[in-house]
PAZAPA-4460 file (N, C-alpha, C; in steps of 0.05 Angstrom, whole numbers, plus 32768, in hexadecimal, padded with zeros to 4 digits):
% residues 182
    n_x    n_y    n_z   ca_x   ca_y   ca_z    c_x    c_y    c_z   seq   type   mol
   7FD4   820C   8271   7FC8   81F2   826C   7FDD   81DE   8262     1      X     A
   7FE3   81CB   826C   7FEE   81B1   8264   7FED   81A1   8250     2      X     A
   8002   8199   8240   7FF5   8191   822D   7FFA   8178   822E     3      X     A
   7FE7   815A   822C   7FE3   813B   822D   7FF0   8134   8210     4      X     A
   8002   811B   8217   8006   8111   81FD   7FFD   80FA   81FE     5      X     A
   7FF7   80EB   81E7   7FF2   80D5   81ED   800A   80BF   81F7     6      X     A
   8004   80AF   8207   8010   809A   8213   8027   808E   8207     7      X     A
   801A   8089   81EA   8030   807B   81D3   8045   808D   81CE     8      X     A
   8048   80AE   81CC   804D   80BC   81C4   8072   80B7   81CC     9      X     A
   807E   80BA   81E7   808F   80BB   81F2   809B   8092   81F1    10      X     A
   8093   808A   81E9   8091   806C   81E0   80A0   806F   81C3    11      X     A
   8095   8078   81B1   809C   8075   8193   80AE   808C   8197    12      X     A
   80B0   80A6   81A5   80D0   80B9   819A   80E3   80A9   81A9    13      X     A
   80E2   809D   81BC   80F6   8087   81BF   8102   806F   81B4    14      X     A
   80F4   8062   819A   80FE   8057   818D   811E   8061   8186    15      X     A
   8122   804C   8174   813E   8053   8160   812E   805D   8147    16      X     A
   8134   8076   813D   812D   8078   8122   811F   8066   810E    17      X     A
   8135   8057   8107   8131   8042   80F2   8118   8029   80FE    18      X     A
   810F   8026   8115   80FE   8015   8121   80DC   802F   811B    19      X     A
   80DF   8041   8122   80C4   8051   811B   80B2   8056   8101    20      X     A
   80C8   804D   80E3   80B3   804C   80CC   80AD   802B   80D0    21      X     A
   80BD   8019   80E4   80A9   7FFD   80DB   8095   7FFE   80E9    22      X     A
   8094   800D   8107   8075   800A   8117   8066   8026   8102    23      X     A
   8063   8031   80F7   805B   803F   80E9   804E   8030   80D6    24      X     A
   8057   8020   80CA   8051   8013   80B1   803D   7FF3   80BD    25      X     A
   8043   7FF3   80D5   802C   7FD3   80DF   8015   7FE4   80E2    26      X     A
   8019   7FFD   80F5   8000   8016   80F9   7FEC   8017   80DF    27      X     A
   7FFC   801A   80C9   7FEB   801B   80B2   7FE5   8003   80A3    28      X     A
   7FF4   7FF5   80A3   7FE8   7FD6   8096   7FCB   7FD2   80AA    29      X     A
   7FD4   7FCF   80C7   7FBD   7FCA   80D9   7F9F   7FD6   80CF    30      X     A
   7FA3   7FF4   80CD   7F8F   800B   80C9   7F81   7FFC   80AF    31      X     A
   7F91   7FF9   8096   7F8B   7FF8   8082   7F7B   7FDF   807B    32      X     A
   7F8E   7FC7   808D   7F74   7FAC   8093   7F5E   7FB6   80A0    33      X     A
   7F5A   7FC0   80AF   7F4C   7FC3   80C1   7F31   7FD7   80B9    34      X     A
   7F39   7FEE   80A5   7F20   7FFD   8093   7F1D   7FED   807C    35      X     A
   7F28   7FD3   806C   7F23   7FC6   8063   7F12   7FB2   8065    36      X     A
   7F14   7FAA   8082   7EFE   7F92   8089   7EE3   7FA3   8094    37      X     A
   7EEC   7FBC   80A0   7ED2   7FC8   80A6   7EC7   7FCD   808D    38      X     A
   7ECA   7FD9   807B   7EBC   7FE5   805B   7EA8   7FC7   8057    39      X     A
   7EBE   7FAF   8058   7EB1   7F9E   804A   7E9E   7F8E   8059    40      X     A
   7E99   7F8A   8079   7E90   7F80   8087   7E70   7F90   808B    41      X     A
   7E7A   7FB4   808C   7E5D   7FC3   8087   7E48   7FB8   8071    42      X     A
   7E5C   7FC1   8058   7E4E   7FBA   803E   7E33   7FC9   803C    43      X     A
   7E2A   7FE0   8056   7E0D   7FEE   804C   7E15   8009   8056    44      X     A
   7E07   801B   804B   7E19   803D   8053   7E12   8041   8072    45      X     A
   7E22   8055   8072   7E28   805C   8090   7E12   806C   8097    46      X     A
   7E02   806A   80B1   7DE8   807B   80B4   7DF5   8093   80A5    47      X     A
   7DE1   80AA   80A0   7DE8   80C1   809D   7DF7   80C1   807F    48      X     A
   7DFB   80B8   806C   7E0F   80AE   8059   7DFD   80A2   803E    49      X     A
   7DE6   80A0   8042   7DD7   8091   8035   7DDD   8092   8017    50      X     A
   7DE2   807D   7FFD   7DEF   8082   7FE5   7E05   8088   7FE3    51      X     A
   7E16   8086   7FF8   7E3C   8087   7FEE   7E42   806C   8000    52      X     A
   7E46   8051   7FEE   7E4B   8040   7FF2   7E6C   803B   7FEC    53      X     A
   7E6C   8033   7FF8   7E8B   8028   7FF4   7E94   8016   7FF3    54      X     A
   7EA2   800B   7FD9   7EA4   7FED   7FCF   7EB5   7FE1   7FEB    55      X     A
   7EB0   7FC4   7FE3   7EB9   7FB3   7FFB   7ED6   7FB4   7FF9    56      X     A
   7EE5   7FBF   7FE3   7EFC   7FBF   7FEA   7F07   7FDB   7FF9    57      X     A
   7EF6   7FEF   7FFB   7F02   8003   8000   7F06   8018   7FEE    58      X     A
   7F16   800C   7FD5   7F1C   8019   7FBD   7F04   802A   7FB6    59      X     A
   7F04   8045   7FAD   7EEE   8052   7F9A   7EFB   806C   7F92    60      X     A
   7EF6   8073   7F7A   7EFD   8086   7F66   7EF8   809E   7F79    61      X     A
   7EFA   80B9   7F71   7EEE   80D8   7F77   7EDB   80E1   7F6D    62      X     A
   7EC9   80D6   7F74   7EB2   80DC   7F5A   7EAA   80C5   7F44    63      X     A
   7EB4   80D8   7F2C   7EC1   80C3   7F14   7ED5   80CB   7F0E    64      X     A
   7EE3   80DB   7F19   7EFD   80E0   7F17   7F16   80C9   7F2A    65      X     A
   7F3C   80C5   7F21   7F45   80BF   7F28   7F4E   80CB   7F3A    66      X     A
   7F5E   80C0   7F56   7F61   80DA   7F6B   7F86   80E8   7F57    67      X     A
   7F87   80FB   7F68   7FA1   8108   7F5D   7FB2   80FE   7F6D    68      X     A
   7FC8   8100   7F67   7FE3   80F9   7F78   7FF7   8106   7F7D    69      X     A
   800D   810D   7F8A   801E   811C   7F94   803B   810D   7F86    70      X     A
   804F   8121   7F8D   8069   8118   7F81   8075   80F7   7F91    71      X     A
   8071   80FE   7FA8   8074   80EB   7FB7   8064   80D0   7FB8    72      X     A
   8051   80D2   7FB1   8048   80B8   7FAD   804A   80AB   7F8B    73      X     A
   804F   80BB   7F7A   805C   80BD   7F63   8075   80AC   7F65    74      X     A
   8084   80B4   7F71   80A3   80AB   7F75   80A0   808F   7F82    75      X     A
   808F   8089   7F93   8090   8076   7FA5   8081   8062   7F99    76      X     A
   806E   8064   7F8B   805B   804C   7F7C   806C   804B   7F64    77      X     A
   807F   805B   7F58   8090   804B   7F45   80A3   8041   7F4A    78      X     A
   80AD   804D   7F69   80BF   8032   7F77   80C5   8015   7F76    79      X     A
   80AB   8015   7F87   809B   8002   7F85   809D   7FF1   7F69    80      X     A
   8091   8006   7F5B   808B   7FF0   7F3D   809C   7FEB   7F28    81      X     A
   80B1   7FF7   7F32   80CE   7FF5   7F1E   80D9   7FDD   7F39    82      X     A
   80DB   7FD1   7F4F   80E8   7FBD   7F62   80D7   7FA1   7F57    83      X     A
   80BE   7FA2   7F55   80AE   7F8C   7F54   80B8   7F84   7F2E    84      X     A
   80B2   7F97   7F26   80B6   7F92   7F07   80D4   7F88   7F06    85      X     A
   80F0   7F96   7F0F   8106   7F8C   7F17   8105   7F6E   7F1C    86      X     A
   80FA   7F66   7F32   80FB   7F4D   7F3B   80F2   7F3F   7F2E    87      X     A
   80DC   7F41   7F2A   80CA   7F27   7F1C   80DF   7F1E   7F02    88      X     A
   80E5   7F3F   7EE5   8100   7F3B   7ED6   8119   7F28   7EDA    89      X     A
   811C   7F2E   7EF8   813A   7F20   7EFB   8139   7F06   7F05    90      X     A
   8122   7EFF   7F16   8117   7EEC   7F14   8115   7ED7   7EF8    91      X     A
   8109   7EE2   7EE2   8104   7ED8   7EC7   80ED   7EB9   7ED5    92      X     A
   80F0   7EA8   7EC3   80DC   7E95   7ECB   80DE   7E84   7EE8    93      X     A
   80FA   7E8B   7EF5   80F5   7E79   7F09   80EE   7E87   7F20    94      X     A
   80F0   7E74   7F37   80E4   7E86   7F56   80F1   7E97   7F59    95      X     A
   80DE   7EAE   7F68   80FA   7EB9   7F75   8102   7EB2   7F91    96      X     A
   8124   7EBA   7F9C   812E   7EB6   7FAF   8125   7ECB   7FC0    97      X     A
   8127   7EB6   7FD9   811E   7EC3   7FF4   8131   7EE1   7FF5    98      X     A
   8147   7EEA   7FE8   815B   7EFA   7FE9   8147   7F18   7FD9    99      X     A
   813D   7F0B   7FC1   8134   7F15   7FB5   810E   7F28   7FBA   100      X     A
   810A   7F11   7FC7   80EB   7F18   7FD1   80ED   7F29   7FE7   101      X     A
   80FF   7F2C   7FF7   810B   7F35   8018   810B   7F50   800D   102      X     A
   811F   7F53   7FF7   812B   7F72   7FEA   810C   7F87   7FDC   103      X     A
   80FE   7F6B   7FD1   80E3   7F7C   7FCF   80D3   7F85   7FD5   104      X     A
   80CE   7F79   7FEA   80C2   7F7A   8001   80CD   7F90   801F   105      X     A
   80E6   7F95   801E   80F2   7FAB   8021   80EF   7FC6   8017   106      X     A
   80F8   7FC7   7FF6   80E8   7FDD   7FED   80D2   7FE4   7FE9   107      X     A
   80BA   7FCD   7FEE   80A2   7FD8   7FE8   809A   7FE7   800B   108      X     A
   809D   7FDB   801E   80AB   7FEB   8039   80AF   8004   803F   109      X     A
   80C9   8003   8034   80DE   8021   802C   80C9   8035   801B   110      X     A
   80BF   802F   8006   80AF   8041   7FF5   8098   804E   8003   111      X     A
   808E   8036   8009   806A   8043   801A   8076   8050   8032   112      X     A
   8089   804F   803F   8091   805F   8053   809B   8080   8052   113      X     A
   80AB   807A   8033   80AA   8098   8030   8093   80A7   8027   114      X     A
   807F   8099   8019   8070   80A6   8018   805C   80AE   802B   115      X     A
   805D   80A2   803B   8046   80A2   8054   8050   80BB   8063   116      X     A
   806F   80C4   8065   8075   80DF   8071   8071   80F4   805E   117      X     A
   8076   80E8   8047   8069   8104   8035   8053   810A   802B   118      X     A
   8047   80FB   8034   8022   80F9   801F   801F   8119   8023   119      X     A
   8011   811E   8016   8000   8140   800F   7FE6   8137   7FFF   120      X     A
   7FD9   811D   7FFB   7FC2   811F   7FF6   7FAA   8128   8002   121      X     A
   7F96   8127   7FF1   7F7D   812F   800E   7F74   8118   8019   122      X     A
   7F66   8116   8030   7F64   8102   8045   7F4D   80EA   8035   123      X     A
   7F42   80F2   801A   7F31   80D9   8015   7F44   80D3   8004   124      X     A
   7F56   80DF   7FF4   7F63   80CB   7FE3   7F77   80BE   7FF1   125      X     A
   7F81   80C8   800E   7F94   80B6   801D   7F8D   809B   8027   126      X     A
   7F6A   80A5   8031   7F5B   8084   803A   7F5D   8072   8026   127      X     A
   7F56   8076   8003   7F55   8062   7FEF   7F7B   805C   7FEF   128      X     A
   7F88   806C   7FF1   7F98   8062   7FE8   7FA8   8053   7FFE   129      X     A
   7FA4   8053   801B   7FAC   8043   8030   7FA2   8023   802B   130      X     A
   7F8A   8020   801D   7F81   8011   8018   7F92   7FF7   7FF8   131      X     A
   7F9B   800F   7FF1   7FB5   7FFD   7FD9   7FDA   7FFE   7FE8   132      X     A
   7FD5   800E   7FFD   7FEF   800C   8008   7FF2   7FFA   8025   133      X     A
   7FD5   7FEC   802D   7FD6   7FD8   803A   7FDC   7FC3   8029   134      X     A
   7FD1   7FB7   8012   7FCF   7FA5   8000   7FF5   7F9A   7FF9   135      X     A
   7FFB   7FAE   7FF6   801C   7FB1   7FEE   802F   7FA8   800D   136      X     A
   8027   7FAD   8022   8028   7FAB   803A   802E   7F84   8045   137      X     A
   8011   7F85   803D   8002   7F69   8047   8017   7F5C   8034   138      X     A
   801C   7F60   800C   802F   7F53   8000   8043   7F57   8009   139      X     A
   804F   7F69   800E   806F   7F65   8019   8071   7F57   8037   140      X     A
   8065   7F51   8050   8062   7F4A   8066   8069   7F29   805D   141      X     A
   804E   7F20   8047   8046   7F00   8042   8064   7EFD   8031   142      X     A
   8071   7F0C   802A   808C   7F05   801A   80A3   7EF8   8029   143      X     A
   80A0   7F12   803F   80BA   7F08   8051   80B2   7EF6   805B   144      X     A
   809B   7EEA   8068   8091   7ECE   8071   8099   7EC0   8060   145      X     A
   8092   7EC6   804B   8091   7EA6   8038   8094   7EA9   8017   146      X     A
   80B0   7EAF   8016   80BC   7EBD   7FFB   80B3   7EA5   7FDC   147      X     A
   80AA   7E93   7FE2   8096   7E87   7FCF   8076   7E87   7FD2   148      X     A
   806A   7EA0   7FDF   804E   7EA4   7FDF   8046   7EB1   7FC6   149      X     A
   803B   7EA2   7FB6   8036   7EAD   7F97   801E   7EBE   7FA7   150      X     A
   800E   7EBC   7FB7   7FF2   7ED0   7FC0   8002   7EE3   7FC3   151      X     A
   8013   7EE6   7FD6   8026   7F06   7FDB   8026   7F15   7FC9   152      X     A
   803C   7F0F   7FAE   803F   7F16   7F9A   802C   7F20   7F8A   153      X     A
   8014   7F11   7F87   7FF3   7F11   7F73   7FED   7F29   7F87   154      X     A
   7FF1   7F2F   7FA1   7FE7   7F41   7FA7   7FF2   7F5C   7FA7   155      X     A
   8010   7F59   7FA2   8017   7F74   7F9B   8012   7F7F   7F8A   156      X     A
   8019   7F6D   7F6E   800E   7F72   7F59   7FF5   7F7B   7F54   157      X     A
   7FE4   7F6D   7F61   7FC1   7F75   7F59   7FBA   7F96   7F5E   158      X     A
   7FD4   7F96   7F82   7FD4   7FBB   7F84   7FDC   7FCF   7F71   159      X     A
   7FF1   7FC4   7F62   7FF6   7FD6   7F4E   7FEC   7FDD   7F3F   160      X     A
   7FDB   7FCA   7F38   7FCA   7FC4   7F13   7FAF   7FDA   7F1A   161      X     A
   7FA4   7FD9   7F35   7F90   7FE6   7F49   7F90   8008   7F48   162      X     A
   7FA8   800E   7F4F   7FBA   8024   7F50   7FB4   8039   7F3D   163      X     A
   7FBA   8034   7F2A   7FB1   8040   7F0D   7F95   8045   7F0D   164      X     A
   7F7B   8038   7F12   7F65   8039   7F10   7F59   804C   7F21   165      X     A
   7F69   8053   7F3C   7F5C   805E   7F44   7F6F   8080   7F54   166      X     A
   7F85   8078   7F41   7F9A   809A   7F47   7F9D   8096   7F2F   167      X     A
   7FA0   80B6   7F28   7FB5   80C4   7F12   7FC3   80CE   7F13   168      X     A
   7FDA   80B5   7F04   7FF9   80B0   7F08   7FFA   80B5   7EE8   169      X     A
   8009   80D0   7EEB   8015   80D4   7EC3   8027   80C5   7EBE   170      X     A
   802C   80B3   7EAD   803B   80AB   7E9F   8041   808F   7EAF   171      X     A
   8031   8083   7EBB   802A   805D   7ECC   802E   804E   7EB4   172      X     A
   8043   803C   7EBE   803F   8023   7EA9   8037   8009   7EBD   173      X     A
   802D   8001   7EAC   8023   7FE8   7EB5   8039   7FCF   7EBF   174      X     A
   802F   7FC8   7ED8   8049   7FA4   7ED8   804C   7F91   7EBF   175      X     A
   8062   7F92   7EB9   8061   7F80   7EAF   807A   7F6B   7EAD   176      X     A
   8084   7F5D   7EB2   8090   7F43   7EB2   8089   7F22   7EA5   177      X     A
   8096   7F0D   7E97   809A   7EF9   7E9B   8088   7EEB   7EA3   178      X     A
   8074   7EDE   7E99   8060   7ECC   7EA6   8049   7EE0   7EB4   179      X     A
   804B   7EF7   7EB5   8034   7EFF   7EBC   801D   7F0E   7EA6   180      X     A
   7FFF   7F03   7EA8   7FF2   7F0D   7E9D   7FEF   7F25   7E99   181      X     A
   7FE9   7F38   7E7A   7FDF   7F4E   7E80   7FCE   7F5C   7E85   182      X     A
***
């Protein structure tokens, strides 16, 4: 028996390396808009599903529990939150430079990428949490567009602050920088 690959398949091992985590990473921003506007566009349970609603953002706890997390996404969401905290710091009160927003927007990139090869969560805490690693996504994308988009930024941030509420991350500190509320 023969075995079919898909179409794309022999497409993407032909890339260059370094070109396959960025179509990787539009793949999942895409996905992640995309069960984002479905969640919120349904807004009523799915036949068969009756009483497990799912907030319009996507986001929802395990129960009432937080989901758990792996080393790897551990490492990578404090990446993340030690670059943004970095910046905004070195930043201090004024803008930041397009040099500056580019590099963050890079690592927040770089981070969700490694984690996305290493995830080991289970597949519902990967859906909620594709849903905070689009968010981070969409902020780094609107950065390199437009390295004075205070929405970009509000939106990374808002992922982080999010983050916490709904994984348990031992020992998470909170953003904090310079002009921003706590």
């Amino acid at each position: 028996m023969e075995t079919v690959m898909p179409a794309s398949a022999p497409l993407l091992h032909s890339l260059q390396p370094q070109i396959r985590p960025r179509i990787i990473q539009a793949g999942l921003l895409a996905l992640a808009m995309a069960s984002s506007s479905a969640t919120a566009i349904a807004g009523s349970p799915v036949s068969g599903h009756e009483g497990h609603h799912l907030p319009p953002s996507g986001l929802m706890l395990n129960g009432e529990a937080r989901w758990s997390t792996d080393t790897a996404l551990r490492s990578g969401m404090n990446g993340i939150r030690e670059a943004v905290v970095n910046t905004l710091h070195g930043a201090g009160e004024r803008p930041m430079t397009a040099q500056e927003t580019t590099a963050l927007a890079d690592t927040i990139q770089n981070q969700i990428s490694h984690m996305i090869a290493s995830c080991k969560l289970t597949p519902q805490a990967d859906a909620v949490l594709h849903v905070l690693l689009g968010q981070l996504l969409g902020g780094a994308a609107a950065l390199k567009q437009n390295p004075a988009d205070a929405a970009a930024l509000h939106t990374i941030i808002e992922a982080l602050k999010n983050y916490p509420v709904y994984f348990d991350h031992p020992d998470w500190k909170p953003v904090t920088a310079p002009g921003l509320p706590s």
